[in-house]
N, C-alpha and C positions, 0 to 999 in steps of 0.2 A: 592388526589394527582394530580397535575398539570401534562398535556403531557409530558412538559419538561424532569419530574423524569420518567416519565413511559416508557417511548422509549430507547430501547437498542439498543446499537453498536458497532458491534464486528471489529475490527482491521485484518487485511488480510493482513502482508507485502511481498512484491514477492520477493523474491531473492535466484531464484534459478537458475540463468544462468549463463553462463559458463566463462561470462566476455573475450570472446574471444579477441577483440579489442584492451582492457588493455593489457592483456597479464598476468594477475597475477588475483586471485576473487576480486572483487571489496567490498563484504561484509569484509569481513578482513583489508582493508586499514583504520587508523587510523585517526583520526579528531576532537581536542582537547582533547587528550587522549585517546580515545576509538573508535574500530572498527564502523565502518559504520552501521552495522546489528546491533550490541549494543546499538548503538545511535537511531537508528531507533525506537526497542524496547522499550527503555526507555520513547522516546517520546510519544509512543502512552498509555504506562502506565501512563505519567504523565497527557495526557490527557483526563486519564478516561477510556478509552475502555478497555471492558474484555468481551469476552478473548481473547489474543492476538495471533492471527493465524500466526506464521513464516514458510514460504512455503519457502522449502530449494531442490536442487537437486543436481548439479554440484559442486565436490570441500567439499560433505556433510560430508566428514573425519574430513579434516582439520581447515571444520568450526565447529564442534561439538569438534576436541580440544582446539581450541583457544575462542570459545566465549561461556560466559553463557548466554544461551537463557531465562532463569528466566528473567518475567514470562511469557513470552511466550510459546504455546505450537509446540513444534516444526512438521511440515508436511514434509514429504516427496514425492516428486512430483519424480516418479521413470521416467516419459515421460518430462523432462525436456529439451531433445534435442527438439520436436517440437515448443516450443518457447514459450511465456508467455502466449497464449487461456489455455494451458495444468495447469500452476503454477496455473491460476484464476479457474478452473474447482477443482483443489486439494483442492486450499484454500476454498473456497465455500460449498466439499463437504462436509469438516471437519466440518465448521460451523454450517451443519445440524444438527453433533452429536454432536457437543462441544455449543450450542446454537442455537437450532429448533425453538425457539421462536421470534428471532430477529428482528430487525424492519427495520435495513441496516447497511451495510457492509461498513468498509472504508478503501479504498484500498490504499498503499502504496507503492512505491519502495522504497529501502534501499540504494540509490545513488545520494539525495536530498542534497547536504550538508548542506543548509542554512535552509530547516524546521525548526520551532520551535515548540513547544507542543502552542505557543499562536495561530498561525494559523490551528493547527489540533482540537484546543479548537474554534475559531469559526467556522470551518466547523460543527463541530458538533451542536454548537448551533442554527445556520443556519438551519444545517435539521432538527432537535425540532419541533425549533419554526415557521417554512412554512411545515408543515409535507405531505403537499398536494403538494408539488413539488417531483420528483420522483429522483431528481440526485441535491447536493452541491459540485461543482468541482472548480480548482482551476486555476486561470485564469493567465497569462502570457509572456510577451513578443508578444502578439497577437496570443498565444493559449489557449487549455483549456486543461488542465489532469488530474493527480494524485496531490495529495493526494486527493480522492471525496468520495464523498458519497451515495451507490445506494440504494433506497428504494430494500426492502424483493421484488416488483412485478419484479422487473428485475435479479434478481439470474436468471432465466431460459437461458433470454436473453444473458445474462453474458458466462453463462456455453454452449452457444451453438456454441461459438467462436472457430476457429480453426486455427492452425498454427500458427505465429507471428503476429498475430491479436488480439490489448490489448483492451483494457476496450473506449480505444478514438475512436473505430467505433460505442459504445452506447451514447458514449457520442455525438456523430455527428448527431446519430440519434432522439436522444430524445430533442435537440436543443431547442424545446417549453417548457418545464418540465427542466429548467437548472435554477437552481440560482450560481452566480460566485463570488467568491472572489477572492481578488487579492494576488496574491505569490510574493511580490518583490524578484527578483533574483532567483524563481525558473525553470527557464529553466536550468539554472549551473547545470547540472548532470556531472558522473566521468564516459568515456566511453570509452577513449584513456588514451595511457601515458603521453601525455601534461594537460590530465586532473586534473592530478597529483598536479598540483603548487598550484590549486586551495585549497588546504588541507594546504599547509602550516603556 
C-alpha cells in the first residue's frame, strides 16, 4: 500500500467563538442554502477526512438546534471565552481519543465562504505526497493560514498555545518546514455585518 493510502487526516473545524463583532454566530449564517458550520462539515467529508472534529462553544444551544453536525463529531470547548489556543487544545485533545494514530490534523475555520472540498483535497495530497514537510497551509492575499495541515510532531506545539493565539504563530514559526498553496479569495472571512453581502 502506497504512503498516499496510509497516512491519516483528521479534520479539526474551530467554531466556537462567540462571533462578537457580527453581532449574531457566524456558524448559523446561511450560504447557498446551508449554514456555514454545515458547509464546513460537509467539505471536509467530501474531502476525505474522518473523523471530523467540530469544536463548538459559544451559541452551543442554538447551534446543536439548528444544525446537523453528522458526521462530525461534535467537541465542546467549555474555555471558549479565552480565544481560539483553547478551541485547538479541545479539538486536538479529542483527536487523541477519536484517532491516537494519526498522522496530521487539518485545521479549519467555519467562516471561509469560498472553500471548496478541491482545495481541502490538494492540501491533503500535498501533505501525502512531501510527508517530510511538517505543515501544507494555505496561502493568500500575501498570507499564510487555515485551512493547513500539521504533521502528528506539532500537536504539542499546537496545544501549548494560549489566549487568542491561532495556529499562524506555528505557522510563522516553522516557516522552513512550509509547503503553500494558493486559496484564491480566501482572506474573504464573515467577521462584521457588512461581512454579510458577501453570502448573498
Amino acid at each position: 500500500m502506497s504512503i498516499l493510502k496510509e497516512m491519516s487526516v483528521v479534520a479539526i473545524i474551530l467554531a466556537a467563538g462567540e462571533s462578537s463583532r457580527l453581532g449574531e454566530p457566524k456558524q448559523l449564517l446561511r450560504f447557498h442554502g446551508e449554514t456555514l458550520l454545515a458547509r464546513s462539515i460537509r467539505l471536509a467529508a467530501d474531502a476525505g477526512t474522518y473523523p471530523i472534529l467540530a469544536v463548538v462553544g459559544a451559541h452551543w444551544a442554538r447551534i446543536r438546534e439548528a444544525v446537523d453536525l453528522t458526521p462530525a463529531v461534535p467537541v465542546f470547548n467549555p474555555n471558549w471565552v479565552e480565544g481560539i489556543a483553547s478551541s485547538l487544545r479541545a479539538g486536538l485533545e479529542a483527536l487523541e481519543t477519536q484517532s491516537p494514530r494519526s498522522d496530521g490534523a487539518l485545521l479549519m475555520t467555519c467562516d471561509q465562504p469560498y472553500l471548496t472540498s478541491a482545495h481541502l483535497i490538494t492540501l491533503l495530497d500535498q501533505f501525502r505526497a512531501h510527508h517530510a514537510e511538517r505543515i501544507v497551509a494555505s496561502s493568500y492575499s500575501d498570507a499564510v493560514g487555515t485551512p493547513a495541515v500539521f504533521s502528528r510532531d506539532l500537536y504539542v506545539r499546537l496545544c501549548s498555545l494560549r489566549g487568542d493565539k491561532g495556529a499562524r504563530v506555528v505557522l510563522d514559526e516553522e516557516s522552513d518546514k512550509l509547503m503553500l498553496v494558493p486559496f484564491p479569495l480566501g482572506e474573504i472571512d464573515i467577521d462584521r455585518p457588512e461581512d454579510k453581502q458577501r453570502l448573498l
